[in-house]
ZARO-401988 format. One record per residue: residue in three letters; y, z, x of N, C-alpha, C, O in turn. Coordinates in Angstrom, 3 decimals. Atoms other than C-alpha are relative to their C-alpha. Layout:
<pts>
  type       n.Y       n.Z       n.X      ca.Y      ca.Z      ca.X       c.Y       c.Z       c.X       o.Y       o.Z       o.X
   ALA         Y         Z         X         Y         Z         X         Y         Z         X         Y         Z         X
...
</pts>
This chain:
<pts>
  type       n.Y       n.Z       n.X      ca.Y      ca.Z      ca.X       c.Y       c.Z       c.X       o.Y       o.Z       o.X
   UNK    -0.805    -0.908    -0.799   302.169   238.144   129.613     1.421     0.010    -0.590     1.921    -1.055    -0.953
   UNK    -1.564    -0.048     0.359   305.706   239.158   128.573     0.575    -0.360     0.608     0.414    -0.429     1.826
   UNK    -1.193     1.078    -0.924   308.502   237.296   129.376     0.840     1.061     0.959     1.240     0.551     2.006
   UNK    -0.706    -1.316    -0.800   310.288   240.701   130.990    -0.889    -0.002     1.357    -0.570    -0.501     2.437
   UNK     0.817    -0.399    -1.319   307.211   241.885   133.288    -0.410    -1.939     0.657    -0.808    -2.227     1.785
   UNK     0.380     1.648    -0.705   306.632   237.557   133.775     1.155     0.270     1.105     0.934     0.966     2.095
   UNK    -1.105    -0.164    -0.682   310.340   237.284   135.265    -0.311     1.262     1.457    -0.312     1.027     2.665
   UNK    -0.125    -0.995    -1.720   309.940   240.742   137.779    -0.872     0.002     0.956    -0.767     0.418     2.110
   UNK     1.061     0.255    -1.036   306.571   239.682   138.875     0.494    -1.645     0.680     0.274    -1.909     1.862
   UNK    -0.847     1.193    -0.354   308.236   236.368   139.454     0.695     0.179     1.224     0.408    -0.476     2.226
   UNK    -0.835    -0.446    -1.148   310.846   238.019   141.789    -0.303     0.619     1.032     0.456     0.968     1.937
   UNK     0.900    -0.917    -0.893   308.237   239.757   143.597     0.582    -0.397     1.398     0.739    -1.607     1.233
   UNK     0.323     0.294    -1.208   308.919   239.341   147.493    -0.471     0.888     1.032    -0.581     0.529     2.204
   UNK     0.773    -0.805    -0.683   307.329   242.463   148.690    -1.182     0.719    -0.616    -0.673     1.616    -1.287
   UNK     0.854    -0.565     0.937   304.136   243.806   147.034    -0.980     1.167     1.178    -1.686     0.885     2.146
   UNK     0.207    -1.164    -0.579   303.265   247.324   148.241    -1.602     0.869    -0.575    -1.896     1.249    -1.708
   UNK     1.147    -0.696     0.552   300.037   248.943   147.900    -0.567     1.060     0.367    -0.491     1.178     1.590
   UNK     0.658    -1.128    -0.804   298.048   252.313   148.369    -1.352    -0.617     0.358    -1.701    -1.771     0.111
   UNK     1.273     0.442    -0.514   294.748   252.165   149.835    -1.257     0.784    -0.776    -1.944     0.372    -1.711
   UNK     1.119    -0.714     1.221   292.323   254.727   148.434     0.237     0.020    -1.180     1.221     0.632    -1.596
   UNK     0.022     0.052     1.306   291.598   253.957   145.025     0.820    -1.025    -0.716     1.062    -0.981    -1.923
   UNK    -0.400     1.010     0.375   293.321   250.789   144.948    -0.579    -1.372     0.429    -0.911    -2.284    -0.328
   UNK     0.675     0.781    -0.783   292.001   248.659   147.621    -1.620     0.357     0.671    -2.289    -0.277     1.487
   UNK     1.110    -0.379    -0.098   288.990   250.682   147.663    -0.423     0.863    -1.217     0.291     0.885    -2.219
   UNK     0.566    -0.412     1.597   286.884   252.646   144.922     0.453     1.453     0.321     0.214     2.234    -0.600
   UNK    -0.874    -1.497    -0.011   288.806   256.138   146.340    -1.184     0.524     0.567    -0.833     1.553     1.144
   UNK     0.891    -1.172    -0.969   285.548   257.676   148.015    -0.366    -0.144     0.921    -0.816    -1.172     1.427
   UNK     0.365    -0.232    -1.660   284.978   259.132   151.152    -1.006     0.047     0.122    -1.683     0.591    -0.751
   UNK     1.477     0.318    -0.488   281.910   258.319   152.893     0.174     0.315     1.538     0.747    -0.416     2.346
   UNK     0.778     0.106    -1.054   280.821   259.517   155.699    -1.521    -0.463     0.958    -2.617    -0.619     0.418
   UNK     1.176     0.494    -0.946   278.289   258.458   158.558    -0.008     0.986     1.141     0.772     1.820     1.601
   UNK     0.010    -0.945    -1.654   276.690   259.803   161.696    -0.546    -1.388     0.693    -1.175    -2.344     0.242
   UNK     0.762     1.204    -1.580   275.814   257.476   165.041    -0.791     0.666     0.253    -1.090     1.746    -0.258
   UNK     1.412    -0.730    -0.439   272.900   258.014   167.026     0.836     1.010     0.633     0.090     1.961     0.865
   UNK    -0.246    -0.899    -1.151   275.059   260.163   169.169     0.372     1.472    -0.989     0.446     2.646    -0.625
   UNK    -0.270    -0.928     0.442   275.896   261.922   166.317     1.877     0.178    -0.368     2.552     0.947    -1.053
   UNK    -1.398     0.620     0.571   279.355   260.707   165.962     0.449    -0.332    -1.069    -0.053    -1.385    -1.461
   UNK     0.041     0.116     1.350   280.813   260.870   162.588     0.971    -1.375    -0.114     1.553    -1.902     0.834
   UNK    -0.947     1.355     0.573   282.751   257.796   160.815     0.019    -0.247    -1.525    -0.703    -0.054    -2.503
   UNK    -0.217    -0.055     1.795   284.108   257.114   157.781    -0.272    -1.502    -0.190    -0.137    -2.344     0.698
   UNK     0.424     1.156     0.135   282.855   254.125   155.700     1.035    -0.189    -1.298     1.425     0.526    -2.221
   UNK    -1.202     0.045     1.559   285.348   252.313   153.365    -0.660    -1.401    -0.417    -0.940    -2.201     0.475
   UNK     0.048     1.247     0.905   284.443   249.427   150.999     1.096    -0.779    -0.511     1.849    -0.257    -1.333
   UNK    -0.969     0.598     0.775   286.712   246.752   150.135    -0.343    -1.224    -0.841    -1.404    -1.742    -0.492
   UNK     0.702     1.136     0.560   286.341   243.742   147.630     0.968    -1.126     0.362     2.193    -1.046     0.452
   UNK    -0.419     0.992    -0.797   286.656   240.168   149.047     0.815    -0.536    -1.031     1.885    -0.895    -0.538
   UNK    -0.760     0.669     0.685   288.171   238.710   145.841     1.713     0.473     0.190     2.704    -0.254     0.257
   UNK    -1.156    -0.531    -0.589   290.941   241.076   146.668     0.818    -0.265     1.566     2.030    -0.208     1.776
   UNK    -0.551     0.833    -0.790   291.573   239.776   149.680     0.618    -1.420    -0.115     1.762    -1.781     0.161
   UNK    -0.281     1.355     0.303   291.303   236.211   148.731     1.962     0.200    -1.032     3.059    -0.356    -1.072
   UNK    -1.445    -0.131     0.926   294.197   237.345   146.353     1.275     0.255     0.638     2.354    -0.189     0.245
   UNK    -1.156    -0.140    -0.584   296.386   238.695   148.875     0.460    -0.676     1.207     1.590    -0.733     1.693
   UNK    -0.548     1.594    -0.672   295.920   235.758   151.263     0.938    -0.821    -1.014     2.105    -0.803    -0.622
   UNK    -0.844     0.696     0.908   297.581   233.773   148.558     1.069    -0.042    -0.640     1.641    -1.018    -1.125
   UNK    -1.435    -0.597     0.469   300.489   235.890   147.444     0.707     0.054     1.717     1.852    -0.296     2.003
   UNK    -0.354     0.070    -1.275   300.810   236.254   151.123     0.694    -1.539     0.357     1.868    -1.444     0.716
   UNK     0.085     1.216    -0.290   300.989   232.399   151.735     0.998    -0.318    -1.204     1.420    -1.456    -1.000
   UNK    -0.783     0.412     0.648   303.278   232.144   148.818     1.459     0.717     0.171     2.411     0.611    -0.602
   UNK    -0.992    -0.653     0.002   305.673   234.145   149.993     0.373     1.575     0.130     1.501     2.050     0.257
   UNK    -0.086    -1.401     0.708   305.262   237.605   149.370    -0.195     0.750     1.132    -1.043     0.364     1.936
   UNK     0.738    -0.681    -1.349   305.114   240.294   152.118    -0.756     0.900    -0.408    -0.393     1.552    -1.387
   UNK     1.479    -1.213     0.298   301.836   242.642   151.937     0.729     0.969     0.810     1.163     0.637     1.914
   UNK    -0.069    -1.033    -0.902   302.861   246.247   153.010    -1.603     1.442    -0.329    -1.636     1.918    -1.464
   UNK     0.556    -0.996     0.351   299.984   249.008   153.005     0.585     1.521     0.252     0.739     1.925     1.404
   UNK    -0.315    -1.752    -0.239   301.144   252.953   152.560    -1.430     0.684    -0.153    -2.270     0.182    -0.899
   UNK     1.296    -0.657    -0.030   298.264   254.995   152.878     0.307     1.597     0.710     0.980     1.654     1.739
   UNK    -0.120    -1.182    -0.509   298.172   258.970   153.493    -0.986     0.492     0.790    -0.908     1.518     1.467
   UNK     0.993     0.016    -0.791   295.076   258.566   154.971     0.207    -1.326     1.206     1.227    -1.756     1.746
   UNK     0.182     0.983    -0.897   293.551   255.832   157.210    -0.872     0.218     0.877    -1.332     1.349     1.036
   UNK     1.626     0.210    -1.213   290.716   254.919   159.940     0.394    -0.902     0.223     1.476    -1.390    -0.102
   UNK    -0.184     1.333    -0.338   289.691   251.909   161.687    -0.017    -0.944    -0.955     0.803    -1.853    -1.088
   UNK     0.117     1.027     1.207   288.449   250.203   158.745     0.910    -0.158    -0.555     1.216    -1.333    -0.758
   UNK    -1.570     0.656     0.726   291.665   250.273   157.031     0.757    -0.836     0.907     1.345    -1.775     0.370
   UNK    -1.115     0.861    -1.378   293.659   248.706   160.589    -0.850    -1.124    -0.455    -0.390    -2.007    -1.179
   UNK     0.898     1.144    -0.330   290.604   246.449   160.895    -0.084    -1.279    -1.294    -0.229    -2.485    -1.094
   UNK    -0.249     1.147     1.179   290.895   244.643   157.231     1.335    -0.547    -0.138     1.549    -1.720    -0.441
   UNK    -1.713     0.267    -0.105   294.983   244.834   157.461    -0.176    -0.968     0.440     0.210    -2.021    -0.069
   UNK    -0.345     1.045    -1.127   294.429   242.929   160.251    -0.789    -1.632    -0.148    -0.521    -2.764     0.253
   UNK     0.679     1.458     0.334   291.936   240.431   159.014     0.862    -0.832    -0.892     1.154    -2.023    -0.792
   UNK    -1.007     0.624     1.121   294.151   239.870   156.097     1.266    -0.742     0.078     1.728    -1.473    -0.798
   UNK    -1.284     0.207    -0.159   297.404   239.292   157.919     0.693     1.076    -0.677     1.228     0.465    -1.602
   UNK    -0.275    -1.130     0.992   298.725   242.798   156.117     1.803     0.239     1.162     1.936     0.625     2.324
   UNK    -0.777     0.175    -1.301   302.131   242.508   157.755     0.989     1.169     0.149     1.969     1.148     0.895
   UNK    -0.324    -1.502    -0.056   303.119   246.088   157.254    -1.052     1.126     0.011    -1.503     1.332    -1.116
   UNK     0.848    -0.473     0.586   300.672   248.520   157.707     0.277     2.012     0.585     0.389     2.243     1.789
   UNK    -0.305    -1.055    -0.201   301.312   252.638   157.564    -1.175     1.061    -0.166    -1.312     1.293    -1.367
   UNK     1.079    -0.903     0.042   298.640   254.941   157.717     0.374     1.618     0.609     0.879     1.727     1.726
   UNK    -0.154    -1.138    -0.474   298.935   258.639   158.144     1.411     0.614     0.098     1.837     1.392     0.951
   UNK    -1.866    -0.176    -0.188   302.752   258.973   157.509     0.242     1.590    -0.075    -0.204     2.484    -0.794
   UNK    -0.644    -1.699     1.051   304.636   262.200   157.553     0.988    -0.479    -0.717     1.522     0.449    -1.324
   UNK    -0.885    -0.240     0.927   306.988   260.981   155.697    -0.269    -0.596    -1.139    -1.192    -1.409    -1.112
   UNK     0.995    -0.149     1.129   306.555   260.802   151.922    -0.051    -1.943     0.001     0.451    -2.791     0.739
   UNK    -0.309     1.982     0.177   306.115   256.830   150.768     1.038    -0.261    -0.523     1.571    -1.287    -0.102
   UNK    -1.328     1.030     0.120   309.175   256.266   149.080     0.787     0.009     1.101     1.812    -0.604     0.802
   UNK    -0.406     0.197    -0.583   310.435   256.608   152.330    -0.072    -0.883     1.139     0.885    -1.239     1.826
   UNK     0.474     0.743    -0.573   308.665   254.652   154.192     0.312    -1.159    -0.430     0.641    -2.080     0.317
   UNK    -0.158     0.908     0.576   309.041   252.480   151.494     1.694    -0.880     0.216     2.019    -2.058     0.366
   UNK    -1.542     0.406     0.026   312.951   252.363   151.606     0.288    -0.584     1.444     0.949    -1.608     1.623
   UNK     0.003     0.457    -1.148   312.614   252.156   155.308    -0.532    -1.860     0.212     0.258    -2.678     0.683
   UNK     0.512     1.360    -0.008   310.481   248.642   155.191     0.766    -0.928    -1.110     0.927    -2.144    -0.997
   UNK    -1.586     1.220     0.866   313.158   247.093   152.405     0.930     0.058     1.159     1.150    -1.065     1.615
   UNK    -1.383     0.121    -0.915   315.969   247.817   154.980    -0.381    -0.702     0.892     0.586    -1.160     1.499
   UNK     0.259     0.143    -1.583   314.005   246.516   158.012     0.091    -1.911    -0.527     0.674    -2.825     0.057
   UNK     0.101     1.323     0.029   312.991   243.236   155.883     0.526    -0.785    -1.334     0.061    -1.684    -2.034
   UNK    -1.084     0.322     0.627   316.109   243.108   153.912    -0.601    -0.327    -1.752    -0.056    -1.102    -2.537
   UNK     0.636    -0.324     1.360   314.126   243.605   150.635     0.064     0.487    -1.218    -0.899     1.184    -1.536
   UNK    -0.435    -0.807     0.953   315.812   244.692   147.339    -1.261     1.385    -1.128    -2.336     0.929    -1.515
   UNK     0.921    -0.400     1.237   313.792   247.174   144.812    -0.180    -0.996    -1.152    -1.362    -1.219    -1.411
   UNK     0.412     0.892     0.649   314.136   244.610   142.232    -1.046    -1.125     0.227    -1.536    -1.888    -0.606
   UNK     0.868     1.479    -0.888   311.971   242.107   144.878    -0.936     1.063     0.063    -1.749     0.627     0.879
   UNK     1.544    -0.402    -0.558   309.102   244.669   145.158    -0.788     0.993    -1.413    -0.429     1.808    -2.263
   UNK     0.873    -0.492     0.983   306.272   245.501   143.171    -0.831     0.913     1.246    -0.924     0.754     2.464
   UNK     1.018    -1.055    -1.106   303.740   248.764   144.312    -1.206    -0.029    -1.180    -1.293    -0.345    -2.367
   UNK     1.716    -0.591     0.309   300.132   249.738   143.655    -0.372     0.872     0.009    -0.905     1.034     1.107
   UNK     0.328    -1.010    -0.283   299.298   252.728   143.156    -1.271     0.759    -1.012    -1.547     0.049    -1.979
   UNK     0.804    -0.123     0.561   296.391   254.973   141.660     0.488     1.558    -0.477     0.492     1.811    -1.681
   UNK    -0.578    -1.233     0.020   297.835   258.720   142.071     1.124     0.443     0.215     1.881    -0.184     0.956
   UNK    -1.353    -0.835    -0.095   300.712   261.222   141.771     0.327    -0.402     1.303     1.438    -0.918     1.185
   UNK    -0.925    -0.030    -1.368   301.605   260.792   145.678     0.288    -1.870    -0.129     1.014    -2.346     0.744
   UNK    -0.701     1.053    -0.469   302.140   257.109   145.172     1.330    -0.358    -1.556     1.772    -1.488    -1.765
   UNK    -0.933    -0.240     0.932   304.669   257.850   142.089     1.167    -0.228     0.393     1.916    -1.074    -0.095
   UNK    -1.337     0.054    -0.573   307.508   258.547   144.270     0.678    -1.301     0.538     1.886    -1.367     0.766
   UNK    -0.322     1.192    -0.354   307.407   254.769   145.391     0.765    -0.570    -1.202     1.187    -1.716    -1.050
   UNK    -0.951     0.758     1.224   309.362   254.024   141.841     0.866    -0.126     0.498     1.254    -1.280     0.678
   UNK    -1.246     0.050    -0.064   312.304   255.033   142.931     0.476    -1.716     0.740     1.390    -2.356     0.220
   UNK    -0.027     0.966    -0.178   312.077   251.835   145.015    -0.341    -1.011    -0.311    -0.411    -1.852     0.585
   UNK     0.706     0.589     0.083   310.606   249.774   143.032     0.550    -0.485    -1.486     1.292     0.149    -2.236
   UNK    -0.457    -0.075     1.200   310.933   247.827   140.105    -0.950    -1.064    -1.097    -0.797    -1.849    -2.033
   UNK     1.604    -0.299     0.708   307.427   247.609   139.080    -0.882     0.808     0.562    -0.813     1.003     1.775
   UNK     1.097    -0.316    -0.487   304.305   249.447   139.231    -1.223    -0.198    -0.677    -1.561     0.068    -1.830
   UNK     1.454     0.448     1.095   300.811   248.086   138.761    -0.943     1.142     0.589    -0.810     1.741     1.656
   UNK     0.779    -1.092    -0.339   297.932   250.494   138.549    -1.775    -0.605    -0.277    -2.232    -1.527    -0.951
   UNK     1.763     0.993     0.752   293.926   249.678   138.185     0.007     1.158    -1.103     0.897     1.926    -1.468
   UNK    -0.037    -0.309     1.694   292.650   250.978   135.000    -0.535     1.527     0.442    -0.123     2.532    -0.138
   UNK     0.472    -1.454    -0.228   290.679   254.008   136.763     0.947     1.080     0.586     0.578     2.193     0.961
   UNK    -1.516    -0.673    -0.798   294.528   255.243   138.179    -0.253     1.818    -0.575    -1.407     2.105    -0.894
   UNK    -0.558    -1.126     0.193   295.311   258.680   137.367     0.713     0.061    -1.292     1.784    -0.546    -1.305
   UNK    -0.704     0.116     1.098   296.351   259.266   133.807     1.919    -0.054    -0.180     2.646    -0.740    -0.899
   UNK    -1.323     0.265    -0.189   299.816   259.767   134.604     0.857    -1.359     0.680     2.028    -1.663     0.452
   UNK    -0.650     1.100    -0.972   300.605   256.794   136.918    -0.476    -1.577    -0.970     0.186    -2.614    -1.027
   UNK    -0.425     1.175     1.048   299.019   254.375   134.134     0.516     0.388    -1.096     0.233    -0.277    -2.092
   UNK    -0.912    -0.050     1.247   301.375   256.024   131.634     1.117    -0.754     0.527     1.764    -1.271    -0.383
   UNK    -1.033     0.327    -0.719   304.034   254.671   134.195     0.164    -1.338     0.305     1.174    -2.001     0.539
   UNK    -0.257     1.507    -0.547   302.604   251.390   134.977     0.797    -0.841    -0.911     1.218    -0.491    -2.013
   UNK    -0.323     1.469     0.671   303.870   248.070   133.897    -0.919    -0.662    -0.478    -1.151    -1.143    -1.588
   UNK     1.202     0.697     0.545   300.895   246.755   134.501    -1.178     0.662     0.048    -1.146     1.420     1.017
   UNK     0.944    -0.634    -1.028   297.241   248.164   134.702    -1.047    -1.183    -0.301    -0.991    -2.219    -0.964
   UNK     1.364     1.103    -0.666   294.203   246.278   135.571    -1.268     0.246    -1.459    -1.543     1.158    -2.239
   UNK     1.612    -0.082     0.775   290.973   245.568   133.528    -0.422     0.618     0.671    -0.836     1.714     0.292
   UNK     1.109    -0.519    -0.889   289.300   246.175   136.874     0.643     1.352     0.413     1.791     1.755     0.227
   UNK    -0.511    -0.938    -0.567   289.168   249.180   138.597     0.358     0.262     1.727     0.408    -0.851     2.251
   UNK    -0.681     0.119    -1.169   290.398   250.132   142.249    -1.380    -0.508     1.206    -2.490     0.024     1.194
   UNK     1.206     0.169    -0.870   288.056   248.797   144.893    -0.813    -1.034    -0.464    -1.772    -1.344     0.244
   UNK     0.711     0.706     0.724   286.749   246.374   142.506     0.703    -1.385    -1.056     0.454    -1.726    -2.212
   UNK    -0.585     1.066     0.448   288.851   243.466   141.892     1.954     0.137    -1.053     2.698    -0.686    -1.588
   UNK    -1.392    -0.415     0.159   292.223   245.549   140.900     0.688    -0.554    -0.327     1.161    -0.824    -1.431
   UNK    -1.263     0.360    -0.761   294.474   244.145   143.142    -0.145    -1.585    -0.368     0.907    -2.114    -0.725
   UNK     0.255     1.605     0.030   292.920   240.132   142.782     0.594     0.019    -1.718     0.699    -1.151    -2.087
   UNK    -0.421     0.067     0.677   294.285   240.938   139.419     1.314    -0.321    -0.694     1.741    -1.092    -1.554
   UNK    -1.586     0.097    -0.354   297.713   241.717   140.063     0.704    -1.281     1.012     1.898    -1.545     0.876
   UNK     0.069     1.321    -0.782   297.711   238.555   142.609     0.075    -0.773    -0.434     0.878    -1.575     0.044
   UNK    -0.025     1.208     0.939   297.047   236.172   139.984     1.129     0.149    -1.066     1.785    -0.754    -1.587
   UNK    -1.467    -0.021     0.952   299.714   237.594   137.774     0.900    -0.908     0.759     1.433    -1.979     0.468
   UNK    -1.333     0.420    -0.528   301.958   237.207   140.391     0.144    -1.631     0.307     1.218    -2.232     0.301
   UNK    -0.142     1.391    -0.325   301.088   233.656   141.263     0.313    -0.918    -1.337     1.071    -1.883    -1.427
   UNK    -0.702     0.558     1.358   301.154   232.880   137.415     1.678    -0.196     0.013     2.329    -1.216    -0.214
   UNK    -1.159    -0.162     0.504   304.483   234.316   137.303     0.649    -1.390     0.525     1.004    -2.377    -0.120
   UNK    -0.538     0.678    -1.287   305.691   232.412   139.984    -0.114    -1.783    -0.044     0.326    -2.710     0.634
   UNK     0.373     1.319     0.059   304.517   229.436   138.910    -0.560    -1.041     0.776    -0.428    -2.264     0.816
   UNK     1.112     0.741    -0.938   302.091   228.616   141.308    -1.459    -0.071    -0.202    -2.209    -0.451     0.697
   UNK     1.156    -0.192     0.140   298.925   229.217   139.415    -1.209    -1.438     0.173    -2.262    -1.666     0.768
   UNK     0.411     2.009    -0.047   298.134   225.144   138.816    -0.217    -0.476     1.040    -1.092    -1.321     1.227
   UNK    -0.081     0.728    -1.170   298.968   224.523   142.138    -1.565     0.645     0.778    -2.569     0.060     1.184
   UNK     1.492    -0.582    -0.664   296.349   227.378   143.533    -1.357    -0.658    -0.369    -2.145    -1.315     0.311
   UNK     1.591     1.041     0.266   293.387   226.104   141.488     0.130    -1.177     0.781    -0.193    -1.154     1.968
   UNK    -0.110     1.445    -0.790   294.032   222.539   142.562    -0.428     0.260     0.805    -1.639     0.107     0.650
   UNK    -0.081    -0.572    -1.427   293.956   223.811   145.941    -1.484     0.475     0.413    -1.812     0.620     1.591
   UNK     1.054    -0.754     0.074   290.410   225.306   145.008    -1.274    -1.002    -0.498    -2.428    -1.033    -0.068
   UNK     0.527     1.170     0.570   289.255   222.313   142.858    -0.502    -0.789     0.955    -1.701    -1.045     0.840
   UNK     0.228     1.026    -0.676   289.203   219.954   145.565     0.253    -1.465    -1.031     0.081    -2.589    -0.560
</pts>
């Protein structure tokens, strides 16, 4: 890892993420109930969690922006400890974004974002990284810092997690922790 992107993932103390196509594989699924009741089905991967328990627990605050949203997105936030979570915003994300630095006194230099598409672009301005999975949107991994081997929905984000704990110099400590 470069000593530049080491250092800003280092400084991380807010790590911001979209939801479709980052924390999930980006497709909509629908269902019907017996009653005939529709619902949307979202997939998420557990290693990705495990990853953001741990950046979580080291410090880091998890925020989700999302232009969408359902239960399933509240319902994993919430398993996760996700201690920001925005779904359905009218207003665009870097604003939201700027809004949740002010609330939890958060510089742009302290936050890294996630994103896969053009609408989560505008989160640069606040930001002073962006990691992308590898299946992003051609434009947004011309932009990243970092992008992923994996792709969104599929171990991404547990990617960007372990950077950050590298950076941070907590990677030794995590294994241990795992080792027994």
């Amino acid at each position: 890892m470069a000593t530049e992107l080491r250092q800003r993932l280092a400084a991380a103390r807010l790590f911001v993420l979209d939801v479709d196509g980052v924390l999930t594989d980006g497709r909509v699924v629908y269902g019907a109930d017996a009653a005939g009741e529709t619902f949307e089905v979202q997939r998420f991967d557990a290693k990705d969690g495990l990853g953001l328990n741990l950046v979580r627990e080291a410090g880091v605050t998890i925020a989700w922006i999302t232009g969408r949203g359902n239960p399933a997105t509240a319902r994993r936030a919430e398993e996760l400890g996700v201690e920001e979570l925005h779904m359905r915003s009218r207003l665009s994300k870097a604003e939201v974004l700027a809004d949740l630095q002010a609330r939890h006194g958060i510089a742009p230099e302290e936050t890294l974002v996630m994103g896969d598409d053009l609408i989560d672009l505008s989160m640069l301005r606040h930001a002073a990284l962006l990691a992308s999975p590898c299946d992003a949107h051609a434009a947004v991994r011309a932009r990243a810092d970092l992008v992923t081997v994996a792709g969104g929905g599929r171990g991404a984000v547990r990617e960007v997690c372990d950077a950050i704990l590298v950076a941070k110099g907590l990677w030794d400590e995590t294994l241990a922790r795992f080792e027994g």
